[in-house]
C-alpha positions in Angstrom: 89.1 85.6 95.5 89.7 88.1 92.5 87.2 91.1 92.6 87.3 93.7 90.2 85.7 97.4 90.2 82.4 97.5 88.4 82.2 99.0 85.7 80.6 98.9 82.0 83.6 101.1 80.1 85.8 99.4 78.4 89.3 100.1 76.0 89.3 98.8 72.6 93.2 97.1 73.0 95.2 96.4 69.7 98.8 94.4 69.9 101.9 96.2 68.1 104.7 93.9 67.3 107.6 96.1 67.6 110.1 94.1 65.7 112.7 92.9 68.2 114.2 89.3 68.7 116.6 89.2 71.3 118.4 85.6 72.5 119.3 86.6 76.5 121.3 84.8 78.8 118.4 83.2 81.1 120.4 83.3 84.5 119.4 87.2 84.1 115.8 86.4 84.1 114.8 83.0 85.1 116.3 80.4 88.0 117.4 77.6 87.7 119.0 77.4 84.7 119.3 73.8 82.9 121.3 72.2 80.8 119.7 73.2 77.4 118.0 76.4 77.9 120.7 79.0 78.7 119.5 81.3 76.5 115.4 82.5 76.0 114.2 83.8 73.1 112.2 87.0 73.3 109.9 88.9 71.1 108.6 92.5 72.2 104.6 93.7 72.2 103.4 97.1 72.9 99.8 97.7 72.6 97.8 100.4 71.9 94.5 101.3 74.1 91.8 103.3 73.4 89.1 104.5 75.2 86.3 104.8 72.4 83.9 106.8 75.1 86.2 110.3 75.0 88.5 109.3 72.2 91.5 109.0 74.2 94.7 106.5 72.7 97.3 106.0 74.6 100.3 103.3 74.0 101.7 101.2 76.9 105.5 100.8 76.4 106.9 101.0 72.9 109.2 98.3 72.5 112.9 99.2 71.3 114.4 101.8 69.2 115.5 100.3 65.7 119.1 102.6 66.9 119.6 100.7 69.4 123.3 101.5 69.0 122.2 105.3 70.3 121.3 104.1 73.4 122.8 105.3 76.6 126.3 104.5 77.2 125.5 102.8 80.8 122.8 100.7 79.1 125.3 99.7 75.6 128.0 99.2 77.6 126.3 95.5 79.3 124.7 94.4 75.8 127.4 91.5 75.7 126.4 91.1 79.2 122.7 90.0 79.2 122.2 89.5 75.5 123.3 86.7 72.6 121.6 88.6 70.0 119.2 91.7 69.3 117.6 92.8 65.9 115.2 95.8 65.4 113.7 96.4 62.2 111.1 99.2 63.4 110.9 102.1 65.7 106.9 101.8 67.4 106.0 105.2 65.6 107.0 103.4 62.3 104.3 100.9 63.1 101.5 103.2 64.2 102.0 105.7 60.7 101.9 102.5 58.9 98.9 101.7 60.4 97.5 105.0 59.9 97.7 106.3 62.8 99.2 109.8 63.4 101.3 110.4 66.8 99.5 113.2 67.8 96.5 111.3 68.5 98.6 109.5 70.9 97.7 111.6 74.2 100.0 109.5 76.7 102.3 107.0 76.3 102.9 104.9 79.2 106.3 103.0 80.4 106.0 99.9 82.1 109.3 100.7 83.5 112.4 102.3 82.0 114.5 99.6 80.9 115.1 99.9 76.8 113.5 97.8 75.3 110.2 99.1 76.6 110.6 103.1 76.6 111.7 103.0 72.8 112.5 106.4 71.0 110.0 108.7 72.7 111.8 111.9 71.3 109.9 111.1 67.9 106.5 111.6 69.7 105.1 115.4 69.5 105.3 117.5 72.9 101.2 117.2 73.1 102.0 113.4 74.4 102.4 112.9 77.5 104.3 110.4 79.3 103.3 108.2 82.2 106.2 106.9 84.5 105.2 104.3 87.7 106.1 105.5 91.5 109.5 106.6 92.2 110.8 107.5 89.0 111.0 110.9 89.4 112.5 110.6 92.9 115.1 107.9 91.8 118.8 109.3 91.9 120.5 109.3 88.6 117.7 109.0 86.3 116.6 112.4 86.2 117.3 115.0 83.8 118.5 111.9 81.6 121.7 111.0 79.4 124.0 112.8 78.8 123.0 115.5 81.5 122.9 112.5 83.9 125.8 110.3 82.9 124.9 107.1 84.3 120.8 107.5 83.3 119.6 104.5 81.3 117.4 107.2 79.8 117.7 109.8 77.4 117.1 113.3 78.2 115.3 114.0 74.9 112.4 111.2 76.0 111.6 113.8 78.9 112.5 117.1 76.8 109.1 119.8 76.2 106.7 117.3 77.6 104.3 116.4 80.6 106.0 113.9 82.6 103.2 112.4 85.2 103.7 110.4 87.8 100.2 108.9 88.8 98.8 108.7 92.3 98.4 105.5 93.8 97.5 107.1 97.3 93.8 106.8 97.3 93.6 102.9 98.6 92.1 101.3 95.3 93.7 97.7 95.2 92.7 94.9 92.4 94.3 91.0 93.5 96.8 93.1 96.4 98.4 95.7 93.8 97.8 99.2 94.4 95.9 100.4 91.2 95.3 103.8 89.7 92.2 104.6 87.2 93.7 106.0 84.1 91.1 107.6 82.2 88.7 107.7 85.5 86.3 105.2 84.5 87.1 102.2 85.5 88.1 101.2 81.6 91.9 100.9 82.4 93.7 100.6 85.3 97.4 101.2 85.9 98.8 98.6 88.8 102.4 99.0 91.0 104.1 96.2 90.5 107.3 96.8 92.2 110.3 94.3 91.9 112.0 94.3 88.5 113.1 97.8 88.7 111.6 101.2 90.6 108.5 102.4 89.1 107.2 99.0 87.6 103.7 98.8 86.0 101.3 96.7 84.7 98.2 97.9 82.6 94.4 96.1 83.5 92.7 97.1 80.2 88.6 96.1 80.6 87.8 94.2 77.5 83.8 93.4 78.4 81.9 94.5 80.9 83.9 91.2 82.9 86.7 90.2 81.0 90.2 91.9 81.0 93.8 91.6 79.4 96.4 92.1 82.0 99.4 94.2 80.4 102.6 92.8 81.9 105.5 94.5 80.9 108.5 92.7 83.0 106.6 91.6 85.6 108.4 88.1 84.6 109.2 86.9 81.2 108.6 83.6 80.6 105.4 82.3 80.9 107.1 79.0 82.8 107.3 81.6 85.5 103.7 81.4 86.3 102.4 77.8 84.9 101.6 75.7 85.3 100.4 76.1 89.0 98.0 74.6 91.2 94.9 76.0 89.8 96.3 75.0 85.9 98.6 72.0 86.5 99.8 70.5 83.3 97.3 67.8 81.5 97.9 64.5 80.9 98.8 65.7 77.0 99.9 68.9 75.8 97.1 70.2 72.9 98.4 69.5 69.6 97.6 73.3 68.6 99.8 74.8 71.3 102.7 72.6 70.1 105.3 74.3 66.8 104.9 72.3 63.7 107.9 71.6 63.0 109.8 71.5 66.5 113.4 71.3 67.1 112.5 67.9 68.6 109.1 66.4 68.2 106.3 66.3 70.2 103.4 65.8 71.6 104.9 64.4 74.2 103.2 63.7 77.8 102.8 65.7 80.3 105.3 63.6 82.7 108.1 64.5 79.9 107.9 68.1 81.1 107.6 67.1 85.1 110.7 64.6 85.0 112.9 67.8 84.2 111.2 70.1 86.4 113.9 72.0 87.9 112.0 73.1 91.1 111.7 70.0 92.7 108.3 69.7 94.3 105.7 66.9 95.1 103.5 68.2 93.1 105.6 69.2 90.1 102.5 69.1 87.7 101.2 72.1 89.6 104.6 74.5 90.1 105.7 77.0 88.0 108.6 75.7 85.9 110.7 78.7 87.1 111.3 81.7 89.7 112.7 85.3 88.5 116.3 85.3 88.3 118.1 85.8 91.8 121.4 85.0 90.6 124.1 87.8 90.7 123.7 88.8 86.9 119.9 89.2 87.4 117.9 92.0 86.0 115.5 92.6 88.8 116.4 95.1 91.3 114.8 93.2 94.0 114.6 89.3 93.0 112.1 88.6 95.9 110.2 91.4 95.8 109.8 90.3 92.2 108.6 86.8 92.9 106.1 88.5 95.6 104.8 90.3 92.6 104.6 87.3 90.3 102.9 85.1 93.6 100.0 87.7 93.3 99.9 87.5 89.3 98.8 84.0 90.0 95.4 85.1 90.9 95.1 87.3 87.7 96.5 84.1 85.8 94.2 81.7 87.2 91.1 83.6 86.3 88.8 82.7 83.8 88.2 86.2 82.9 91.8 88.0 83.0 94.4 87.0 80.0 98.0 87.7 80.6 99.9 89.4 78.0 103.6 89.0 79.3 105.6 91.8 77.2 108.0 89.2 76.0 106.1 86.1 75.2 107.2 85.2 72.2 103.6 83.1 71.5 101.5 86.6 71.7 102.4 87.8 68.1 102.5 84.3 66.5 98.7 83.4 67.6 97.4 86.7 68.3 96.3 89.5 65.5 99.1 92.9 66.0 98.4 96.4 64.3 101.9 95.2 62.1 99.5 93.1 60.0 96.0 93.9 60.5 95.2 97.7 62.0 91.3 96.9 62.2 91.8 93.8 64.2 91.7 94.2 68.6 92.3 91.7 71.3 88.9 92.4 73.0 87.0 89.2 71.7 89.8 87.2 73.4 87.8 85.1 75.3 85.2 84.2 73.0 87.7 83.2 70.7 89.5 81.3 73.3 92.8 82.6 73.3 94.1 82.0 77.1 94.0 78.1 76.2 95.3 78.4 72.6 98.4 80.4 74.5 98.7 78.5 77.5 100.9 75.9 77.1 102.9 77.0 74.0 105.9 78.4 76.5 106.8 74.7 76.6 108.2 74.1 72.7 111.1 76.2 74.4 112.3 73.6 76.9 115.2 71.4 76.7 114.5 67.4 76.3 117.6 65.8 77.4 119.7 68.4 78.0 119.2 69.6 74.3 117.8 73.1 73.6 113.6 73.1 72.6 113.1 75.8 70.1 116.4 77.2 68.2 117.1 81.1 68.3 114.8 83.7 66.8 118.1 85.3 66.1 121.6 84.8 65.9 124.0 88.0 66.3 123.7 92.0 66.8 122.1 93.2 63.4 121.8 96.7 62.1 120.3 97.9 59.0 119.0 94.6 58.2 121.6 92.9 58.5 124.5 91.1 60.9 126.6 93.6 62.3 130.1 92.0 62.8 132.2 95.3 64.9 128.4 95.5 67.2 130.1 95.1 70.8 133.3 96.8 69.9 131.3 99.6 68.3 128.8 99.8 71.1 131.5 99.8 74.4 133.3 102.3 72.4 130.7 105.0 71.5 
Protein backbone atom coordinates (compact mmCIF):
# COMPACT_ATOMS: atom_id res chain seq x y z
CA UNK A 1 0.00 0.00 0.00
CA UNK A 2 0.95 3.70 -0.73
CA UNK A 3 2.20 5.59 2.50
CA UNK A 4 3.24 8.85 2.47
CA UNK A 5 5.45 11.05 5.10
CA UNK A 6 3.28 13.00 7.43
CA UNK A 7 3.24 16.16 7.12
CA UNK A 8 0.85 19.37 7.27
CA UNK A 9 3.14 21.75 4.73
CA UNK A 10 2.01 22.02 1.69
CA UNK A 11 3.18 24.01 -2.03
CA UNK A 12 0.71 26.12 -3.55
CA UNK A 13 1.32 24.47 -7.42
CA UNK A 14 0.20 26.58 -10.58
CA UNK A 15 0.36 24.89 -14.28
CA UNK A 16 2.44 26.99 -17.04
CA UNK A 17 1.54 26.10 -20.57
CA UNK A 18 4.68 26.67 -22.28
CA UNK A 19 3.45 26.87 -25.82
CA UNK A 20 4.75 23.82 -27.63
CA UNK A 21 2.77 21.34 -30.01
CA UNK A 22 4.92 18.81 -31.23
CA UNK A 23 3.36 15.68 -33.68
CA UNK A 24 6.30 12.77 -32.75
CA UNK A 25 6.76 9.60 -34.29
CA UNK A 26 5.17 7.13 -31.54
CA UNK A 27 7.56 4.13 -32.14
CA UNK A 28 10.00 6.63 -30.11
CA UNK A 29 7.80 6.67 -27.20
CA UNK A 30 5.03 4.17 -27.07
CA UNK A 31 4.96 0.20 -28.26
CA UNK A 32 3.12 -1.19 -30.24
CA UNK A 33 2.39 1.06 -32.75
CA UNK A 34 -1.04 0.55 -34.80
CA UNK A 35 -2.30 1.27 -37.85
CA UNK A 36 -3.66 4.80 -37.22
CA UNK A 37 -1.71 6.37 -34.46
CA UNK A 38 1.91 6.68 -35.75
CA UNK A 39 2.17 9.95 -34.66
CA UNK A 40 1.15 11.48 -30.82
CA UNK A 41 0.33 14.72 -30.26
CA UNK A 42 2.01 16.47 -27.39
CA UNK A 43 1.53 19.63 -25.53
CA UNK A 44 4.27 20.82 -22.83
CA UNK A 45 3.40 21.88 -18.93
CA UNK A 46 5.88 23.30 -16.49
CA UNK A 47 4.56 24.23 -13.20
CA UNK A 48 5.49 26.52 -10.84
CA UNK A 49 5.59 25.56 -6.82
CA UNK A 50 5.70 27.59 -4.06
CA UNK A 51 6.13 27.00 -0.63
CA UNK A 52 3.94 29.86 0.92
CA UNK A 53 5.60 28.98 4.65
CA UNK A 54 9.31 30.58 3.67
CA UNK A 55 8.42 32.12 0.44
CA UNK A 56 10.31 29.92 -1.67
CA UNK A 57 9.17 29.40 -5.75
CA UNK A 58 10.80 27.29 -7.63
CA UNK A 59 9.81 26.00 -11.32
CA UNK A 60 9.98 22.20 -12.33
CA UNK A 61 11.14 21.98 -15.97
CA UNK A 62 10.52 24.87 -18.29
CA UNK A 63 9.24 23.51 -21.35
CA UNK A 64 11.06 24.58 -24.71
CA UNK A 65 12.93 27.48 -25.91
CA UNK A 66 10.74 29.50 -28.60
CA UNK A 67 14.71 29.28 -30.61
CA UNK A 68 14.48 26.07 -30.86
CA UNK A 69 16.63 26.40 -33.94
CA UNK A 70 19.70 27.43 -31.29
CA UNK A 71 19.56 24.29 -29.85
CA UNK A 72 22.65 22.07 -29.75
CA UNK A 73 23.81 20.68 -32.82
CA UNK A 74 23.60 16.88 -31.56
CA UNK A 75 20.07 17.58 -30.41
CA UNK A 76 18.93 19.63 -34.05
CA UNK A 77 20.54 17.40 -35.98
CA UNK A 78 17.62 14.22 -35.12
CA UNK A 79 14.52 16.71 -35.23
CA UNK A 80 13.47 14.97 -38.54
CA UNK A 81 14.22 11.95 -36.65
CA UNK A 82 11.64 11.80 -33.74
CA UNK A 83 9.47 14.71 -34.74
CA UNK A 84 6.51 15.59 -37.59
CA UNK A 85 6.15 18.92 -36.34
CA UNK A 86 7.20 21.54 -33.45
CA UNK A 87 5.90 25.16 -32.83
CA UNK A 88 6.95 27.43 -29.88
CA UNK A 89 5.40 30.63 -29.44
CA UNK A 90 6.90 31.44 -25.81
CA UNK A 91 10.09 30.99 -23.84
CA UNK A 92 8.75 29.89 -19.88
CA UNK A 93 10.22 33.36 -18.59
CA UNK A 94 7.88 35.08 -21.18
CA UNK A 95 5.04 33.39 -19.35
CA UNK A 96 6.06 34.05 -15.74
CA UNK A 97 6.78 38.25 -16.55
CA UNK A 98 3.45 38.06 -18.13
CA UNK A 99 2.10 36.81 -15.17
CA UNK A 100 3.84 39.04 -13.04
CA UNK A 101 6.20 37.29 -11.87
CA UNK A 102 9.87 38.47 -11.84
CA UNK A 103 12.72 35.62 -12.35
CA UNK A 104 14.58 36.49 -9.50
CA UNK A 105 12.02 35.29 -7.19
CA UNK A 106 12.57 32.06 -8.84
CA UNK A 107 15.20 30.56 -6.27
CA UNK A 108 15.67 27.01 -8.20
CA UNK A 109 14.59 25.75 -11.19
CA UNK A 110 14.43 22.11 -11.34
CA UNK A 111 14.95 19.69 -14.59
CA UNK A 112 13.12 16.63 -14.83
CA UNK A 113 15.81 15.47 -16.93
CA UNK A 114 17.86 17.27 -19.69
CA UNK A 115 16.21 16.47 -22.80
CA UNK A 116 14.95 19.98 -24.61
CA UNK A 117 11.94 20.39 -24.41
CA UNK A 118 12.04 20.33 -20.58
CA UNK A 119 15.36 22.45 -19.66
CA UNK A 120 14.11 25.44 -21.94
CA UNK A 121 16.38 28.66 -22.11
CA UNK A 122 17.88 28.74 -18.60
CA UNK A 123 20.60 31.37 -19.58
CA UNK A 124 17.65 34.08 -19.35
CA UNK A 125 17.30 33.20 -15.60
CA UNK A 126 19.51 35.58 -13.12
CA UNK A 127 22.74 33.79 -11.51
CA UNK A 128 20.74 33.93 -7.91
CA UNK A 129 18.63 30.76 -9.49
CA UNK A 130 19.75 27.86 -8.91
CA UNK A 131 19.39 24.75 -10.86
CA UNK A 132 18.53 21.30 -9.67
CA UNK A 133 19.68 18.32 -11.92
CA UNK A 134 18.60 14.36 -10.73
CA UNK A 135 21.55 11.65 -9.96
CA UNK A 136 24.25 11.30 -12.31
CA UNK A 137 24.19 14.28 -14.22
CA UNK A 138 27.17 15.72 -13.21
CA UNK A 139 29.08 12.39 -13.45
CA UNK A 140 27.60 11.55 -16.99
CA UNK A 141 30.42 11.76 -19.77
CA UNK A 142 29.81 14.40 -22.41
CA UNK A 143 27.35 16.54 -20.77
CA UNK A 144 29.47 18.50 -18.70
CA UNK A 145 30.80 21.78 -19.26
CA UNK A 146 27.98 21.90 -22.14
CA UNK A 147 27.78 22.82 -25.95
CA UNK A 148 29.96 24.05 -27.62
CA UNK A 149 32.72 23.30 -24.93
CA UNK A 150 31.44 19.68 -25.04
CA UNK A 151 30.53 19.04 -28.63
CA UNK A 152 28.22 16.21 -28.45
CA UNK A 153 26.29 17.85 -25.01
CA UNK A 154 22.54 18.04 -25.58
CA UNK A 155 23.05 21.00 -23.26
CA UNK A 156 24.17 24.38 -23.45
CA UNK A 157 26.98 25.63 -21.59
CA UNK A 158 25.31 29.02 -20.82
CA UNK A 159 22.27 26.99 -18.85
CA UNK A 160 25.21 26.04 -16.31
CA UNK A 161 27.34 29.37 -16.69
CA UNK A 162 27.70 31.73 -13.04
CA UNK A 163 25.21 29.51 -11.27
CA UNK A 164 24.69 26.85 -8.40
CA UNK A 165 24.36 23.58 -10.08
CA UNK A 166 22.95 21.03 -7.20
CA UNK A 167 22.71 17.67 -7.43
CA UNK A 168 20.41 16.47 -4.44
CA UNK A 169 21.08 13.64 -2.16
CA UNK A 170 19.10 10.70 -2.27
CA UNK A 171 21.42 8.74 0.17
CA UNK A 172 19.55 9.06 3.32
CA UNK A 173 16.94 5.87 2.65
CA UNK A 174 13.54 8.04 2.37
CA UNK A 175 11.38 6.03 -0.31
CA UNK A 176 7.56 7.03 -1.25
CA UNK A 177 5.76 3.85 -3.54
CA UNK A 178 9.72 2.22 -4.12
CA UNK A 179 11.35 5.57 -5.53
CA UNK A 180 14.11 6.97 -3.61
CA UNK A 181 12.90 10.52 -2.67
CA UNK A 182 14.64 13.63 -1.51
CA UNK A 183 12.70 16.59 0.64
CA UNK A 184 13.23 19.69 -1.30
CA UNK A 185 12.49 22.50 0.88
CA UNK A 186 12.88 20.03 4.14
CA UNK A 187 9.45 19.90 5.22
CA UNK A 188 7.80 17.38 3.82
CA UNK A 189 5.83 19.98 1.27
CA UNK A 190 7.72 18.67 -1.91
CA UNK A 191 9.51 15.86 -2.59
CA UNK A 192 11.89 15.22 -5.54
CA UNK A 193 11.73 11.30 -6.63
CA UNK A 194 14.55 9.17 -8.89
CA UNK A 195 12.96 7.87 -11.50
CA UNK A 196 15.57 6.39 -13.52
CA UNK A 197 14.81 4.96 -17.16
CA UNK A 198 14.19 7.63 -19.80
CA UNK A 199 17.47 9.08 -19.55
CA UNK A 200 20.27 9.55 -16.45
CA UNK A 201 19.16 11.79 -13.87
CA UNK A 202 15.32 11.42 -14.24
CA UNK A 203 12.86 13.14 -11.78
CA UNK A 204 9.67 13.37 -10.83
CA UNK A 205 8.25 16.14 -8.38
CA UNK A 206 5.48 14.93 -5.37
CA UNK A 207 4.10 18.40 -4.58
CA UNK A 208 1.72 18.06 -1.17
CA UNK A 209 -1.54 19.81 -2.11
CA UNK A 210 -3.53 19.13 1.48
CA UNK A 211 -2.44 17.81 4.34
CA UNK A 212 -3.29 14.20 2.13
CA UNK A 213 -3.63 14.86 -1.22
CA UNK A 214 -0.71 15.38 -3.79
CA UNK A 215 -0.05 16.09 -7.66
CA UNK A 216 2.63 13.90 -8.88
CA UNK A 217 4.92 15.93 -11.39
CA UNK A 218 5.90 13.54 -14.20
CA UNK A 219 8.07 14.92 -16.52
CA UNK A 220 8.96 11.80 -19.11
CA UNK A 221 8.36 9.27 -16.81
CA UNK A 222 6.01 8.03 -19.93
CA UNK A 223 3.99 10.21 -22.16
CA UNK A 224 0.86 8.99 -22.88
CA UNK A 225 -1.49 8.44 -20.40
CA UNK A 226 -2.48 4.91 -22.29
CA UNK A 227 0.79 3.96 -20.79
CA UNK A 228 -0.64 3.64 -17.41
CA UNK A 229 -4.63 3.15 -17.84
CA UNK A 230 -6.53 1.74 -17.73
CA UNK A 231 -5.17 -0.93 -15.27
CA UNK A 232 -6.49 -3.30 -12.93
CA UNK A 233 -7.39 -1.00 -10.18
CA UNK A 234 -9.19 1.52 -13.04
CA UNK A 235 -10.26 -0.78 -15.84
CA UNK A 236 -12.27 0.95 -18.56
CA UNK A 237 -16.24 1.34 -17.71
CA UNK A 238 -18.80 -0.01 -19.59
CA UNK A 239 -19.14 3.81 -21.28
CA UNK A 240 -16.66 6.35 -21.61
CA UNK A 241 -18.11 9.87 -19.74
CA UNK A 242 -19.43 12.13 -22.16
CA UNK A 243 -17.28 15.02 -20.60
CA UNK A 244 -13.93 13.35 -21.11
CA UNK A 245 -14.87 12.77 -24.83
CA UNK A 246 -13.82 16.10 -27.61
CA UNK A 247 -16.92 17.75 -28.99
CA UNK A 248 -16.36 17.54 -32.09
CA UNK A 249 -14.05 14.34 -32.63
CA UNK A 250 -12.38 13.27 -35.71
CA UNK A 251 -14.81 10.32 -35.48
CA UNK A 252 -17.66 10.32 -33.14
CA UNK A 253 -18.14 8.96 -29.97
CA UNK A 254 -19.26 7.90 -27.16
CA UNK A 255 -18.65 4.79 -28.03
CA UNK A 256 -18.40 1.55 -25.53
CA UNK A 257 -15.90 0.56 -23.73
CA UNK A 258 -15.45 -2.87 -25.80
CA UNK A 259 -14.71 -0.37 -28.98
CA UNK A 260 -11.44 0.52 -27.25
CA UNK A 261 -10.61 -3.27 -25.91
CA UNK A 262 -11.22 -4.91 -29.51
CA UNK A 263 -8.06 -2.86 -30.66
CA UNK A 264 -6.11 -3.27 -27.65
CA UNK A 265 -2.76 -3.90 -28.90
CA UNK A 266 -1.35 -5.76 -25.84
CA UNK A 267 -3.26 -8.70 -26.07
CA UNK A 268 -4.31 -9.80 -22.59
CA UNK A 269 -7.36 -11.63 -20.97
CA UNK A 270 -8.20 -9.01 -19.26
CA UNK A 271 -7.74 -6.15 -21.77
CA UNK A 272 -10.22 -3.84 -19.81
CA UNK A 273 -7.63 -3.70 -17.13
CA UNK A 274 -4.01 -3.30 -19.19
CA UNK A 275 -2.53 -0.33 -20.01
CA UNK A 276 -3.08 0.36 -23.75
CA UNK A 277 0.76 0.73 -24.16
CA UNK A 278 4.48 0.06 -22.85
CA UNK A 279 7.41 2.79 -23.31
CA UNK A 280 8.97 2.45 -26.60
CA UNK A 281 11.64 -0.37 -26.84
CA UNK A 282 11.99 -0.25 -30.40
CA UNK A 283 15.46 0.86 -31.89
CA UNK A 284 14.47 4.58 -32.49
CA UNK A 285 13.23 4.83 -28.76
CA UNK A 286 13.97 7.74 -26.62
CA UNK A 287 14.50 5.99 -23.32
CA UNK A 288 17.92 5.13 -22.50
CA UNK A 289 16.86 2.05 -20.84
CA UNK A 290 13.33 0.80 -22.24
CA UNK A 291 12.88 -1.67 -19.21
CA UNK A 292 14.21 0.18 -16.70
CA UNK A 293 11.61 2.64 -17.87
CA UNK A 294 8.58 0.40 -17.78
CA UNK A 295 9.96 -0.71 -14.13
CA UNK A 296 9.52 2.95 -13.37
CA UNK A 297 6.08 3.35 -14.89
CA UNK A 298 4.98 -0.45 -13.02
CA UNK A 299 5.59 1.63 -9.71
CA UNK A 300 3.69 4.85 -11.08
CA UNK A 301 0.74 2.52 -10.96
CA UNK A 302 0.49 2.77 -7.29
CA UNK A 303 0.66 6.70 -7.38
CA UNK A 304 -1.96 6.39 -10.30
CA UNK A 305 -4.30 4.22 -8.58
CA UNK A 306 -4.57 6.41 -5.48
CA UNK A 307 -7.37 8.32 -4.62
CA UNK A 308 -5.32 10.96 -3.24
CA UNK A 309 -2.27 11.40 -5.83
CA UNK A 310 -3.12 13.08 -9.47
CA UNK A 311 -0.72 12.48 -12.25
CA UNK A 312 0.35 15.29 -14.16
CA UNK A 313 2.26 13.60 -17.23
CA UNK A 314 4.49 16.60 -18.72
CA UNK A 315 3.05 15.96 -22.08
CA UNK A 316 -0.58 15.20 -21.70
CA UNK A 317 -2.12 17.12 -24.02
CA UNK A 318 -5.68 17.02 -21.66
CA UNK A 319 -3.83 19.01 -18.62
CA UNK A 320 -3.93 22.53 -20.23
CA UNK A 321 -7.32 21.99 -21.98
CA UNK A 322 -9.27 21.09 -18.62
CA UNK A 323 -6.99 22.43 -16.09
CA UNK A 324 -6.44 26.37 -15.18
CA UNK A 325 -2.37 27.38 -16.36
CA UNK A 326 -0.62 30.71 -15.15
CA UNK A 327 -0.88 31.54 -19.36
CA UNK A 328 -4.56 32.50 -18.66
CA UNK A 329 -5.28 32.95 -15.14
CA UNK A 330 -2.01 33.71 -12.72
CA UNK A 331 -4.34 33.66 -9.48
CA UNK A 332 -5.71 30.31 -10.21
CA UNK A 333 -3.53 26.75 -8.51
CA UNK A 334 -4.04 23.11 -8.95
CA UNK A 335 -4.34 22.54 -5.12
CA UNK A 336 -8.26 22.18 -4.99
CA UNK A 337 -7.86 19.29 -7.52
CA UNK A 338 -9.60 16.88 -5.84
CA UNK A 339 -12.43 18.66 -4.52
CA UNK A 340 -13.05 19.76 -7.86
CA UNK A 341 -12.69 16.31 -9.19
CA UNK A 342 -10.19 16.60 -11.70
CA UNK A 343 -8.45 12.93 -11.81
CA UNK A 344 -11.88 11.67 -13.28
CA UNK A 345 -12.57 14.70 -15.54
CA UNK A 346 -8.82 13.73 -16.94
CA UNK A 347 -8.95 10.12 -16.84
CA UNK A 348 -10.19 8.88 -19.78
CA UNK A 349 -9.68 11.81 -22.18
CA UNK A 350 -6.22 10.09 -23.63
CA UNK A 351 -8.65 7.89 -25.55
CA UNK A 352 -10.11 10.68 -28.27
CA UNK A 353 -6.44 10.06 -29.61
CA UNK A 354 -6.87 6.44 -30.68
CA UNK A 355 -7.40 5.02 -34.00
CA UNK A 356 -11.00 3.37 -34.79
CA UNK A 357 -10.45 1.20 -37.74
CA UNK A 358 -7.19 1.86 -38.62
CA UNK A 359 -8.06 5.64 -38.95
CA UNK A 360 -6.23 8.27 -36.82
CA UNK A 361 -8.53 9.66 -33.42
CA UNK A 362 -7.70 13.18 -32.96
CA UNK A 363 -5.93 15.12 -36.02
CA UNK A 364 -2.49 16.95 -35.40
CA UNK A 365 -2.13 19.94 -33.00
CA UNK A 366 0.26 20.95 -35.61
CA UNK A 367 1.41 20.38 -38.89
CA UNK A 368 5.13 21.48 -39.89
CA UNK A 369 8.35 23.18 -38.18
CA UNK A 370 7.15 26.87 -37.46
CA UNK A 371 9.26 29.85 -36.44
CA UNK A 372 8.18 33.31 -35.85
CA UNK A 373 4.62 32.38 -36.02
CA UNK A 374 4.67 30.91 -38.73
CA UNK A 375 5.49 27.55 -41.08
CA UNK A 376 9.04 27.50 -41.67
CA UNK A 377 9.62 25.78 -45.15
CA UNK A 378 13.98 25.49 -45.19
CA UNK A 379 13.43 24.13 -41.00
CA UNK A 380 15.42 20.71 -41.47
CA UNK A 381 17.79 21.97 -44.05
CA UNK A 382 18.40 25.01 -41.84
CA UNK A 383 18.61 23.07 -38.67
CA UNK A 384 21.29 19.98 -39.95
CA UNK A 385 23.16 22.73 -41.37
CA UNK A 386 23.75 25.20 -38.46
Amino acid sequence: MLEFPKSDRTVRVRMVDTTTLMTVWSQVLIQPVQPGHEILNLTDVAFLIENEASGQQVMFDLGSRKDYWNLPAVVRQHFDESMASVRVDKDVTEVLSESGISLSDIGSVVWSHYHWDHIGNMALFPSSTSLVIGPGFKEQPGLLPGYPDAINSPVPKDAFSGREVIEPDFANGLTIGGFRAHDFFGDGSFYLLDTPGHCVGHLCGLARTTEDTFLLLGGDICHFAGVVRPNTSLPFPAQIPTEALDKDPVFPIPCPCSLFTSCHPIATVDQDKTPFYQVSSYEATAFTDPELSQRSVNKLLEFENSPDVLICIAHDCDLPQYLPTLNESPSSDLNAWKENGWKEKLRWGWVNELPRAGRPGRKPLVEGYWRDGKVWAEAIETLHRR
